[in-house]
Every structure is written in C-alpha cells, then in structure tokens.
N, C-alpha and C positions, 0 to 999 in steps of 0.2 A: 923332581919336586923336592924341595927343602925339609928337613924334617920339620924346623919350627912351621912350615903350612900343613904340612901333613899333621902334627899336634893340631892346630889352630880346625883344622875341617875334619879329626875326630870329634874334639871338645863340640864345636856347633851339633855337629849331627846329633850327638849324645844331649846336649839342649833341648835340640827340636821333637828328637824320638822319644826321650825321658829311657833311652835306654841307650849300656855305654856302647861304645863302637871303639876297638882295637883295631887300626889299619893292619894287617894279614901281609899283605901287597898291593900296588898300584902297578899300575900298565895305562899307555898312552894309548888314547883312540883318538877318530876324528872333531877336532874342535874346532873345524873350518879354516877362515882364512883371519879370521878375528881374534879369537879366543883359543886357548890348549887347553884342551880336553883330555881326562883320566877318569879311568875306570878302578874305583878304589873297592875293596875287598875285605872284609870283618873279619876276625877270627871264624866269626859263628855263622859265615856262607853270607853273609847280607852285604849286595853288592851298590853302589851310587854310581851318580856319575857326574862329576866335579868337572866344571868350567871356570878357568883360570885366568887372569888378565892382570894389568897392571894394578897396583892401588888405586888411583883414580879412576878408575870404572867401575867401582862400585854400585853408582850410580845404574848405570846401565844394566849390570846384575839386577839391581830392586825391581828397574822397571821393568824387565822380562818375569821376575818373579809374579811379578801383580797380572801382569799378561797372563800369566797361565792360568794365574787363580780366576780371572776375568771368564777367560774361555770357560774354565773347567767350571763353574760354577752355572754356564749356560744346559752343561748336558749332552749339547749334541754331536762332540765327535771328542775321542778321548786325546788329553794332552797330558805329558809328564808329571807329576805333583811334584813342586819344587820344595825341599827339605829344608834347606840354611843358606845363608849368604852373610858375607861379614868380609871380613882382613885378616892375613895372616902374613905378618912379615912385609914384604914388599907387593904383596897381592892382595889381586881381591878375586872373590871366587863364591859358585854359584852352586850349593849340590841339589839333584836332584834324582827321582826313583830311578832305578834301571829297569830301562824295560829290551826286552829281547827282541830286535827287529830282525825282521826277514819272512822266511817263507812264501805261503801261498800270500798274492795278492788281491785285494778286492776293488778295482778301482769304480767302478758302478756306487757300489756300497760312501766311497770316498766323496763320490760327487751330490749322492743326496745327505750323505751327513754335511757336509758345505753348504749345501741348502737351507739345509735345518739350523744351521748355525748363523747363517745370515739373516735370519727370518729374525733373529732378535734384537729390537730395533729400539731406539733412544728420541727424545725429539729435538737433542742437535746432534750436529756435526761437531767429531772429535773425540776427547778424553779427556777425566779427570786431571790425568799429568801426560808431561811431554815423555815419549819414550824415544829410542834410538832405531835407526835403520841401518844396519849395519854396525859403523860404531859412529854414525852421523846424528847429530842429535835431532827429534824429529817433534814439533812442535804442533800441537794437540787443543790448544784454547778451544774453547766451545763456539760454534759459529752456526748460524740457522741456515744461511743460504749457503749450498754447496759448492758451487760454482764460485762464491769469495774463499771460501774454503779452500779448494784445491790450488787457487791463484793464490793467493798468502802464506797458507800453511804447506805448500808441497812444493810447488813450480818455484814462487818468485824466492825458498832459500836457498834452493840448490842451481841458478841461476846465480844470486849472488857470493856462492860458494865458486861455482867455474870461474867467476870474473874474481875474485880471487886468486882463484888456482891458474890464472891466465888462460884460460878459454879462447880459439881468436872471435877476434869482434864479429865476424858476419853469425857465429852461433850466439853469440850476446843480444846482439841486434835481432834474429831473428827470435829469440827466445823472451824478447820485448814484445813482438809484435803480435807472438800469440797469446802473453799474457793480454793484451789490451783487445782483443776480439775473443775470448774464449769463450763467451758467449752464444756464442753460433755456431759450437756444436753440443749444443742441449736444447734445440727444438724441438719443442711439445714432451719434454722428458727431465721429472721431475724425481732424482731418485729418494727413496728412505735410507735412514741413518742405520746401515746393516754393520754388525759386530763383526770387523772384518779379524782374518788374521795378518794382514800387511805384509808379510815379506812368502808370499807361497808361491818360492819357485821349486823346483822338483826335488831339490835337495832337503824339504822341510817338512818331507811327510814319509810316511813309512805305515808298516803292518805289525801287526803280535799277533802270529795266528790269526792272520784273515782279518785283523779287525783296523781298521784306518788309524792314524794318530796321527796329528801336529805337533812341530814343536818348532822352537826358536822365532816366536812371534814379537809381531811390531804392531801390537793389535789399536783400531780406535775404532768408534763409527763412522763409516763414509760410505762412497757407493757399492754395494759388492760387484760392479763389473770390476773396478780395481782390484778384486782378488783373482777375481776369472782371468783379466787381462795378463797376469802374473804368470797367471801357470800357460801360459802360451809363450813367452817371454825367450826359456831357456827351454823348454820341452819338461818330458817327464811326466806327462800328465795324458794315458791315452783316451782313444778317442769315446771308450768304456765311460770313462768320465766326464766327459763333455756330454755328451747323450742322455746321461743320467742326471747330470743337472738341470741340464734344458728341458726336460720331461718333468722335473718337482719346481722348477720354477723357471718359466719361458722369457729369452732376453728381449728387448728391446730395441727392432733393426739400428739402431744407431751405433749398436755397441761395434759394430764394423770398422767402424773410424776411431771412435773414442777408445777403443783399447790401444790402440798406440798412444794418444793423449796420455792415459794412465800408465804406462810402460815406459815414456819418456822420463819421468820422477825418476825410475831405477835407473834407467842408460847415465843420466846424467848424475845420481849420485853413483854410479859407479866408479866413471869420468873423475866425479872427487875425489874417491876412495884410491883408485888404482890408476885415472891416466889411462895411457895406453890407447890404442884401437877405440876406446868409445867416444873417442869425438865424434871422426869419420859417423858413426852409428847414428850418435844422436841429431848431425848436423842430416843425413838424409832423413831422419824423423822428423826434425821442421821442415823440411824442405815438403812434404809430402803431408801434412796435416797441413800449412798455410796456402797448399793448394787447392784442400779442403776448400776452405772461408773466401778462394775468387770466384 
C-alpha cells in the first residue's frame, strides 16, 4: 500500500471518527477475487478494514456503503458499519469496522435472522440506485411486476453481457427463449419486495462470538427465494439453516425449480466475470429449466 493511500485513509477515518487515527501498521487480509483487502492498525489498538480497488470504482464502494447502511438500519441481522470511502492516489477504497470473525457458529440463529430481514418489504421491485454484483454493474430501477423485473433487470443484462463476451449461440438462443416464456414458472406465486442481501453465497457470512453477520452486499428488493437460492449455489450454508428458515417462514413448492432460475443470474455473471467452466454450467441450467416450460 502506498503511503500517499495510507495518508488519504487515515485523514478519511479521522473525518468520519472526528478522532485522529495514525496508521501503526497494515497487513493484507482477504479482499476476495475483486477488491484487496487490508487490515489497518492505530497507534491507539483501533483496528479497520480497508478495501481497495482501482480509482474508478469508487462508485462501487458508495454503493456497497449504502448497502450496509440499507441493511443495518433494518435491524435484523448484524452488518459491518462502513467508516469512509474516497480516493487516494490511484485508488479508491472502502473502510470499514473490524469485526473479529470466527469461533462458535450459529447457523439456526443465521437463518431466522435472514427471515427477519426479508420480512422487510417495499411496494416495488428494486432500489433507489443501481449497485454492482461483483464488479458487474447491477441495475435497480423500480419496477411493480417481478417477473419484468427479473427479465430486464437481471437475465436480459447478463445475457447481453455473454453475447458480448462471445457466449456460443445455442446458450444466447436458449437464454432468449427463456426470457420470452418466464412466465411459467410463477404459477399461482406472487412474491413481496423482501430487502434481500444479493450476493449470499457462503463466503459472505460469518460469526463474532456466535452471533451471524453479513457482509459484502448487492442488496435490493426482490424475491427472497433469490437469496435462499444463493446460498445453495456454492454450499456453506448447513442444513441448521435451511430448517431454520423454513420454520420462520415456509417456501413456496415452486421454489424447487425456480431456484436455479435465480442462480442462473450468478452462473452467467460469473461466465462474464471469469470465463471459464461456467458456460458448460449455465448451458445445462437452460437446458434443464426450458424442460421445465414443455
């Protein structure tokens, strides 16, 4: 880390705190596959933890910042408080509280706080602003019917991101055809605008002493099977919590089918993101939902 960022994200912190902060030392922790991540250190023991990107991701910073304030102001399952965000030099960068993960786990505990947090609902579809999924920008406009929702705002960009990214045409063409019938699979199933956290796969939760936490959200209102379907996605999520959701609030037989529907978005912005192996994936995911709709 530079000194002039390392200046730039004391001066912010000491902004935000109203009290100063002398970086001590910093050390790298995990900042995923996106962002670089440092755990930075006060004189006076007071520890942050700073997420770092290019300069034009700033952006993407705010909007995760607003994310948290979003959740955290709901109440019902605890998220990071994000400190400062700003530029420093050729960066941009995100700090936020440190909190101590690990220990005993409570996954029961996890899955009715998830409940409780979805329970808080809007009367559309969407968010204030567009945030990002991953570092894919992810597009939020308010929309009443969900079902154009998911087709507009989820499927039909990352769709025309693959065809982009040169997709071959049978996943284009197929990823046509279930835009134009998606319809039918939301019989008799009308969901509410639940405050999802959007990107909860295994890697985006954790404990403090037993207690659950979120973090690194792509939050809007939409279905909460799209959060439930998520954490099935990549695993990490046992069956403690599954159980425990379904007991504070019971799915919907449909959600059998439709969670690949909603797990298709991530395969496919993967596909943009990284390439690789997720074609193959997402091409037996249409293949297996438009068998669905014969």
């Amino acid at each position: 880390m530079t000194p002039v960022l390392l200046a730039d994200l004391a001066a912010a912190i000491h902004l935000a705190t109203d009290r100063p902060f002398v970086c001590e030392r910093h050390s790298t922790e995990g900042g995923g596959c996106i962002n670089r991540g440092f755990a930075l250190t006060g004189a006076d023991g007071r520890r942050y933890f700073a997420k770092v990107n290019d300069a034009d991701k700033l952006d993407m910073f705010e909007a995760e910042a607003d994310g948290l304030r979003e959740l955290e102001a709901v109440g019902a399952i605890r998220v990071p408080r994000p400190i400062a965000s700003g530029r420093g030099g050729k960066a941009a960068f995100l700090v936020l509280e440190w909190l101590n993960l690990g220990g005993r786990e409570q996954p029961a505990d996890l899955g009715r706080q998830l409940a409780r947090l979805h329970r808080h609902s809007r009367t559309d579809f969407g968010w204030w602003r567009d945030n990002r999924i991953g570092s894919t920008p992810q597009h939020n406009a308010l929309l009443s019917d969900w079902v154009e929702f998911f087709r507009a705002r989820r499927l039909r960009p990352q769709l025309d991101l693959a065809r982009l990214n040169h997709a071959p045409r049978g996943l284009l063409q197929r990823g046509e055809r279930l835009l134009e019938g998606l319809e039918a699979f939301f019989p008799g199933y009308s969901p509410i605008p639940s405050l999802l956290h959007g990107d909860l796969w295994g890697g985006n939760h954790g404990y403090v002493d037993g207690v659950p936490v979120l973090f690194d959200p792509a939050p809007y209102y939409g279905d909460r099977e799209a959060d439930l379907a998520m954490t099935e996605l990549f695993g990490g999520y046992p069956e403690a919590f599954h159980a425990a959701y379904r007991e504070a609030w019971p799915l919907d037989s449909g959600y059998r089918v439709r969670k690949h529907l909603y797990n298709l978005y991530h395969v496919l912005n993967h596909f943009n993101l990284f390439g690789g192996g997720y074609v193959s994936q997402a091409e037996r995911m249409l293949g297996q939902l438009l068998a669905e709709t014969n």
